[in-house]
Every structure is written in structure tokens, then in C-alpha cells.
DRENSEGU-984983 format. One record per residue: residue number from 0; residue in one letter; chain; z, y, x of N, C-alpha, C, O, CB in turn. Coordinates in steps of 0.2 Angstrom, whole numbers, plus 5000, padded with zeros to 4 digits. Atoms other than C-alpha are relative to their C-alpha. Glycine has a CB too. Layout:
<recs>
REC	NUM	A	A	Z	Y	X	Z	Y	X	Z	Y	X	Z	Y	X	Z	Y	X;
...
</recs>
This chain:
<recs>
REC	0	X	A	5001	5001	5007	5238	5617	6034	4993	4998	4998	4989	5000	5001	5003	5005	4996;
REC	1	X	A	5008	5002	5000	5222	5608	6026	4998	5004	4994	5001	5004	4989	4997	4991	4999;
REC	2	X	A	5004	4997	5003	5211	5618	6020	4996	4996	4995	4992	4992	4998	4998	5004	5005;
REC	3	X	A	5005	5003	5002	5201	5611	6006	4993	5001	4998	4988	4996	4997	5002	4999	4997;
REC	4	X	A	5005	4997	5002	5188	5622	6001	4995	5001	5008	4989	5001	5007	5004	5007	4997;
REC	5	X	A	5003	4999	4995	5183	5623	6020	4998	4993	5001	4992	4991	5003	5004	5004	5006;
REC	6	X	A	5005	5008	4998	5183	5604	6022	4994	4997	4995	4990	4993	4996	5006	4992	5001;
REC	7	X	A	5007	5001	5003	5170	5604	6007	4996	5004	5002	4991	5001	5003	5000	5002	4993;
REC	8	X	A	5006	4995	4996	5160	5619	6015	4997	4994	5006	4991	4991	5005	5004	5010	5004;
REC	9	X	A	5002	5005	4996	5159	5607	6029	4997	4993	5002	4994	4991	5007	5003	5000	5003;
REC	10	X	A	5001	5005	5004	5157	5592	6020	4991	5002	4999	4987	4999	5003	5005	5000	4991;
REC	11	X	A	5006	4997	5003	5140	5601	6012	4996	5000	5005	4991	4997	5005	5001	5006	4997;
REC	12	X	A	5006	5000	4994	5134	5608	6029	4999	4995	5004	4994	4998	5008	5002	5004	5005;
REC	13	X	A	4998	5005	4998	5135	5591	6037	4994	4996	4995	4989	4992	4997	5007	4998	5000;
REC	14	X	A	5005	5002	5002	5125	5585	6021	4994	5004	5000	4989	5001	4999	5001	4997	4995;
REC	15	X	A	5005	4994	5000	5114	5600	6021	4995	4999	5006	4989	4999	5005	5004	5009	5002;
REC	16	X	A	5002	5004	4995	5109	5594	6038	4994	4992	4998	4988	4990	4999	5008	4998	5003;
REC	17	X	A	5002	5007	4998	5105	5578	6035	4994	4999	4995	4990	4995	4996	5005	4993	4999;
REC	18	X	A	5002	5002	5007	5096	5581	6016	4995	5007	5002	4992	5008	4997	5008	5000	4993;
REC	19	X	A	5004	4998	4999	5084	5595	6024	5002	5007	4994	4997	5010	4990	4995	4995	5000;
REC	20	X	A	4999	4995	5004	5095	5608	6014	4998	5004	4994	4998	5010	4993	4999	5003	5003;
REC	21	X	A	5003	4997	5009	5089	5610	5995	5005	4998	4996	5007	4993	4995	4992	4997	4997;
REC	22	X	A	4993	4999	5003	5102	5615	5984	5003	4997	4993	5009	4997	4991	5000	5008	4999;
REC	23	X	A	4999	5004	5006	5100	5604	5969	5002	4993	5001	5005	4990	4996	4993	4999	4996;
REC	24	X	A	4998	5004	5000	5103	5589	5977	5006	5002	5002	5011	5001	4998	4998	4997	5003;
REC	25	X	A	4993	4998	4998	5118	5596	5986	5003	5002	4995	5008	4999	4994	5000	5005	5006;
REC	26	X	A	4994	4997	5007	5126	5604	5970	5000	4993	4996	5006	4992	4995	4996	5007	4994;
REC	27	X	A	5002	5006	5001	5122	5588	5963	5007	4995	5005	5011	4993	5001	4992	4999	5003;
REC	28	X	A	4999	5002	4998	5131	5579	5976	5008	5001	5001	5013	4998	5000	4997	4999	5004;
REC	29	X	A	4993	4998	5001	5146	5592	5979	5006	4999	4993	5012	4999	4993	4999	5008	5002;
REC	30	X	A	4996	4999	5005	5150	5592	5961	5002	4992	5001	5007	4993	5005	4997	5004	4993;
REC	31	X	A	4997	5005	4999	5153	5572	5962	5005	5000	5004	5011	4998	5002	4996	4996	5000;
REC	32	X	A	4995	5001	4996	5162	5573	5976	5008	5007	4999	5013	5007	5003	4994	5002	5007;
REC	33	X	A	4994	4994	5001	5174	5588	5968	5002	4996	4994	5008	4994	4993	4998	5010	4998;
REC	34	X	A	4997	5006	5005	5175	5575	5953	5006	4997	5002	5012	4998	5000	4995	4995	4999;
REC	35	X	A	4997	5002	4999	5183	5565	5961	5006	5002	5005	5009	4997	5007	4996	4996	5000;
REC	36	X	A	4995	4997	4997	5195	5574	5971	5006	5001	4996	5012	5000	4997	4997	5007	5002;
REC	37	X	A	4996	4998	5005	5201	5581	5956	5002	4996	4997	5008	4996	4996	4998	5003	4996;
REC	38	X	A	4996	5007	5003	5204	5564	5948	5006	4995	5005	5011	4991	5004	4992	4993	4998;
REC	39	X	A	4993	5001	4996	5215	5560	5964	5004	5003	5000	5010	5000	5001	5000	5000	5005;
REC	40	X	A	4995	4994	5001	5223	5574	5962	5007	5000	4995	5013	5001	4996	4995	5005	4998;
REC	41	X	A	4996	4999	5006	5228	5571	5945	5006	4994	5001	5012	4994	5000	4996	5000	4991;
REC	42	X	A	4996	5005	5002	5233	5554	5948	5004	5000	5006	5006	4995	5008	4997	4994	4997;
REC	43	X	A	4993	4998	4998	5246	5561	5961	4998	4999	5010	5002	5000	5014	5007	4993	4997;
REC	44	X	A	5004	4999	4990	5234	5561	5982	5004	5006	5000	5005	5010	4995	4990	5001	5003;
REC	45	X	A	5002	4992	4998	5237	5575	5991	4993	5006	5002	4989	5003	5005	5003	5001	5004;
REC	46	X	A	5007	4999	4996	5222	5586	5996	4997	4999	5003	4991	4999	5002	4998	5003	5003;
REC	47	X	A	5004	5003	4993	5218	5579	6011	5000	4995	4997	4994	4993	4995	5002	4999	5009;
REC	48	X	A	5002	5009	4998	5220	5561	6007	4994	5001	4994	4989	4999	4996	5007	4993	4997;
REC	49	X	A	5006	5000	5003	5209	5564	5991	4993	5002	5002	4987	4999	5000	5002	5002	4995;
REC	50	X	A	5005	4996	4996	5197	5574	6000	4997	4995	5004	4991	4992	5003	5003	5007	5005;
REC	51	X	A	5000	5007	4997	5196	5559	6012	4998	4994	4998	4995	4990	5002	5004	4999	5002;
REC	52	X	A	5003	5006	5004	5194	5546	6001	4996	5000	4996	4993	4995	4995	5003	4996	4997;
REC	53	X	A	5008	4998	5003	5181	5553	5990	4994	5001	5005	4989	4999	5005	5001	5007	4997;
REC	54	X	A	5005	4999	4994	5173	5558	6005	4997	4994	5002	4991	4993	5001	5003	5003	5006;
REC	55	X	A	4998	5009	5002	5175	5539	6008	4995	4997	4997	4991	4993	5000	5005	4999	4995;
REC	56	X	A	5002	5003	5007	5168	5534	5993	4994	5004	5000	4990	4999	4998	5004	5002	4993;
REC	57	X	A	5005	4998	5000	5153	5544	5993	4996	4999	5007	4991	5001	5008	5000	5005	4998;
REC	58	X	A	5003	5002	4992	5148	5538	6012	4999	5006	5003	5000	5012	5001	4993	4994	5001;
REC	59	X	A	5000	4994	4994	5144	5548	6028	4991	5005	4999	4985	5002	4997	5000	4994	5009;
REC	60	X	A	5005	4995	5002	5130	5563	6027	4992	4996	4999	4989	4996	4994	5000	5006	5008;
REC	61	X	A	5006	5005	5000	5115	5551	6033	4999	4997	4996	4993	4998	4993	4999	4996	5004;
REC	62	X	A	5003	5007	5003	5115	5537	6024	5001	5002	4993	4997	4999	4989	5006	4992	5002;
REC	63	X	A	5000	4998	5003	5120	5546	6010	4994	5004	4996	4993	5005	4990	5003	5001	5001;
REC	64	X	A	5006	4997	4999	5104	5556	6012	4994	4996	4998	4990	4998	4995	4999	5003	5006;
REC	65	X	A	5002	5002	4999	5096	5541	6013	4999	4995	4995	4993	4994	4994	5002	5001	5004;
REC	66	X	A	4998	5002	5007	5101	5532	5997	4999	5004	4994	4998	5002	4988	5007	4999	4999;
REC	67	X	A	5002	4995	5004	5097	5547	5989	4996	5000	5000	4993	5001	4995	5003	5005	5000;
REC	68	X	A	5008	5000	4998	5081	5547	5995	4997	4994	4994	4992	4995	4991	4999	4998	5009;
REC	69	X	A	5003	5007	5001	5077	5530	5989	5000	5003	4988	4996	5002	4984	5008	4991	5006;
REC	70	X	A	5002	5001	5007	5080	5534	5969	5000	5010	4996	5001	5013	4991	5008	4994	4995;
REC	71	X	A	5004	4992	5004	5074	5555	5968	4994	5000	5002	4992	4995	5005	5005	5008	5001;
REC	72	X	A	5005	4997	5000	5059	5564	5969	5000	4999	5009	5005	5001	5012	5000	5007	4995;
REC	73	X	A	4999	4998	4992	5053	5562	5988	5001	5007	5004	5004	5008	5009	4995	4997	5003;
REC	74	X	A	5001	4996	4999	5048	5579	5988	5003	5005	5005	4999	5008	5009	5000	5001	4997;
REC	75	X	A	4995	4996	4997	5062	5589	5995	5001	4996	5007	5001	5000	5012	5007	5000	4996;
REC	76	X	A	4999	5001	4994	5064	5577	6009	4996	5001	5006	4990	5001	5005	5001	4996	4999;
REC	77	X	A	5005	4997	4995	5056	5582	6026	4996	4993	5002	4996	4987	5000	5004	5005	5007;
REC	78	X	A	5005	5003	5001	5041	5576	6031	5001	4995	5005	4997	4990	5005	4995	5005	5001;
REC	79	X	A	4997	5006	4996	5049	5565	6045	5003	4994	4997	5002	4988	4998	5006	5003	5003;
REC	80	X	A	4996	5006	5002	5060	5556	6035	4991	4996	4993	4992	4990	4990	5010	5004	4994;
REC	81	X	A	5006	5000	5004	5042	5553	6024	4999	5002	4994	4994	5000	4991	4999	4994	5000;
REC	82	X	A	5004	4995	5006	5040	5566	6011	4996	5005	5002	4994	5007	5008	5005	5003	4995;
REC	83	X	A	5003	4995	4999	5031	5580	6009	5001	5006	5002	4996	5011	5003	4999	5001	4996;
REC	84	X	A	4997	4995	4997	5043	5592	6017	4999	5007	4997	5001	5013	4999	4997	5000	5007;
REC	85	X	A	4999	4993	5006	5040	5605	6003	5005	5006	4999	5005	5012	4997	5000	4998	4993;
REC	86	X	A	4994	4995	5001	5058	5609	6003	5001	5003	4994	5005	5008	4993	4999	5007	5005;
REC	87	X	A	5000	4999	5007	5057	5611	5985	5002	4994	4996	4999	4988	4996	4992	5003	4999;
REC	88	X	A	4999	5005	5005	5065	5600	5972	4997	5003	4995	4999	5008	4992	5006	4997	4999;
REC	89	X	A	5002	4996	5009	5054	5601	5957	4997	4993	5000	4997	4989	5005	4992	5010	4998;
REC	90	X	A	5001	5010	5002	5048	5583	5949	4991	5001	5000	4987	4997	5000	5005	4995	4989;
REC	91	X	A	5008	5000	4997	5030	5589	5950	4997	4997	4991	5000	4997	4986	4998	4992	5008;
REC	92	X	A	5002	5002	5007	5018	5583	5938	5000	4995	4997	4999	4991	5002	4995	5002	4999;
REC	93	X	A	4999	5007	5001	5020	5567	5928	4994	4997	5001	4988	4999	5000	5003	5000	4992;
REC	94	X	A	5004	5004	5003	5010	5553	5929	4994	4998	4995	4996	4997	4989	5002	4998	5001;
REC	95	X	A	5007	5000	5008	4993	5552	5917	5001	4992	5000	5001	4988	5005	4988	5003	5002;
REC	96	X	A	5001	5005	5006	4994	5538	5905	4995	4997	5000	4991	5000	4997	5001	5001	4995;
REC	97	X	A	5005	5002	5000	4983	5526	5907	4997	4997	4995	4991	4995	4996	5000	4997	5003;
</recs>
């Protein structure tokens, strides 16, 4: 029987992985991705298939990491992929006005 709650846990660990584990993106990401589960849901999927095509729809752990990268704070991301590897999402201090 498909479990749903486990194939989101695993969903998460998979982007937790890829996204250098910091929990604002990932809550961030899971809740979109339960959005839209639920909107399949209503309009008549079953678990898995909506689970699947959201999953889908939001692409695969990496590249998703990766896109995500590109329009948040670099911070959080590790120092490989080319941030500051802080492991911290916080937006830092704003830019001085010139």
C-alpha cells in the first residue's frame, strides 16, 4: 500500500541532500509540494499518482536545489556549490544605499 507521508519524508531527505539541509528552504519547498498534492487530490488522483506528479512538477532533488539557488539568499548553500557554507538561512545585512 503507498504510503504518503513516508514518500514525502523521503522526498525531503533526497532534497535535504542536495540543498545542504536547512530547514527554511525545505519547509518552503515541502509545503508547495503538499499544495499541490492536495489540489490533486481534490480534483479526484489518487495518492501516489498525485504525489508523483507533483513531485513531477517540482523537478528532481538537484536541479531543484539548483534553481533555487539561483533566486535566494546564497548563504545556506555549501561552500562547493559556491556559497558561504554557513548552513544558516538568514538574508544578512541589506545593502547600504548609495
Amino acid at each position: 500500500m503507498f504510503d504518503l507521508e513516508s514518500q514525502i519524508r523521503g522526498w525531503r531527505a533526497d532534497l535535504a541532500a542536495a540543498m545542504g539541509n536547512v530547514a527554511e528552504p525545505l519547509d518552503e519547498l515541502e509545503s508547495h509540494l503538499r499544495d499541490d498534492i492536495d489540489r490533486r487530490i481534490r480534483l479526484g488522483a489518487d495518492a501516489q499518482a498525485a504525489f508523483e506528479a507533483a513531485r513531477g512538477q517540482l523537478g528532481e532533488a538537484g536541479r531543484l536545489a539548483q534553481e533555487f539557488a539561483k533566486t535566494s539568499d546564497r548563504r545556506w548553500i555549501p561552500e562547493s556549490w559556491g556559497g558561504s557554507g554557513n548552513g544558516r538561512w538568514d538574508r544578512g545585512p541589506r545593502p547600504r544605499a548609495r
